[in-house]
C-alpha positions, -999 to +999 in steps of 0.1 A: +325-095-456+317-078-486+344-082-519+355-045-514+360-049-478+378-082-486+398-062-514+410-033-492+423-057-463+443-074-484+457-046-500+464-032-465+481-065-453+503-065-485+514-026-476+520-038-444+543-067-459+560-044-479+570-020-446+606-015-446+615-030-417+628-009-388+635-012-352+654+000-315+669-023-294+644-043-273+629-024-247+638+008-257+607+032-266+602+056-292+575+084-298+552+078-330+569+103-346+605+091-344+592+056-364+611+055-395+641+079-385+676+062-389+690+083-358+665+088-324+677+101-291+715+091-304+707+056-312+712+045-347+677+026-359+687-003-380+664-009-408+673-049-406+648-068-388+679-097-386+704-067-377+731-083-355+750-052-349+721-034-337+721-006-327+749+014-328+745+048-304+766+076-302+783+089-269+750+097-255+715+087-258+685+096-247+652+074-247+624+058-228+614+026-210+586+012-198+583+000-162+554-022-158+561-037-123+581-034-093+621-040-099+650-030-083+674-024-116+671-012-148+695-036-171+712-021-199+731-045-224+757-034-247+785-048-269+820-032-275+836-045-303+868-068-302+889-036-317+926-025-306+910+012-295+887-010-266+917-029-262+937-001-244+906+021-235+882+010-211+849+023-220+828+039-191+791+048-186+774+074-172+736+069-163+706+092-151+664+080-147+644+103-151+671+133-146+686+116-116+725+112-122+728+073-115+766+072-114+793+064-142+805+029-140+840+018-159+854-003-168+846-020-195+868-039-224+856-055-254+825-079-256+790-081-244+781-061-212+753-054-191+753-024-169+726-031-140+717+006-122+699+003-087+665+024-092+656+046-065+632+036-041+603+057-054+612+048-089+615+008-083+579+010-067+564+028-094+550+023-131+554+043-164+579+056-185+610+063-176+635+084-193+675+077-192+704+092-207+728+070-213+763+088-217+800+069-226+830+080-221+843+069-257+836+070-295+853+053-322+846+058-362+841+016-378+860+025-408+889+039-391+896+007-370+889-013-401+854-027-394+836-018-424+831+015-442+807+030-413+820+064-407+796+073-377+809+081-347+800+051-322+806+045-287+787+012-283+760-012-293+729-010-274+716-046-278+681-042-248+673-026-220+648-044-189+641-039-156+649-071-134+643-077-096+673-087-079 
């Protein structure tokens, strides 16, 4: 490789290095042009690679997953935080695939969740993207239940979505 060849890769690397870092839970898609926005589909990026409280979304949320395989559920983990409001409001969830109303499920109370939603026949047999709005029932601002100084309206943090076979 010729020195100007060897000079422009590692001046490409060291861009690359110096990236901010930003990502969507695991397993949830974005188009090209959403890389780099803090807010996509109602789901707040985090711009923390080591972001524990990723990602907050707001009541509803719209995004893609990939289905590379047969599966019978689409698995969708989230977290409510350990706050009086969760205390005495069970959170619920609303789902649709691919503009299919999947159901609302309730009820959940603070802690770590995961919402499993039967796919349709058609849908658990076939590959691609599929689209799903995810839609709660509650929002709470982190700086009015004295969290932190976050004053974004939140119903959840999506931690991953996957598809298992049950």
């Amino acid at each position: 490789m010729s020195a100007v060849r060897t000079a422009a890769l590692a001046a490409l690397l060291a861009l690359g290095a110096c990236a901010p870092a930003w990502r969507l839970p695991d397993g949830v898609l974005a188009d090209p042009a959403e890389r780099g926005k803090l807010l996509v589909g109602g789901i707040y990026a985090s711009t923390d690679p080591n972001d524990p409280s990723c990602c907050g979304m707001q009541r509803r949320a719209e995004f893609d997953v990939e289905k590379d395989g047969p599966a019978s559920d689409l698995a969708i983990q989230f977290y409510l935080p350990d706050i009086p409001f969760f205390r005495r409001h069970a959170q619920s969830a609303g789902v649709a695939l691919d503009g299919r109303p999947q159901g609302t499920r309730c009820c959940f109370g603070p802690g770590m969740h995961t919402l499993l939603v039967r796919l349709p026949p058609a849908l658990a047999r076939s590959d691609g993207r599929v689209h799903v709005v995810l839609t709660m029932k509650y929002a709470f601002v982190p700086k009015e239940q004295h969290i932190n100084g976050d004053v974004r309206s939140l119903s959840a943090i999506l931690v991953q979505t996957d598809f298992r076979s049950l």
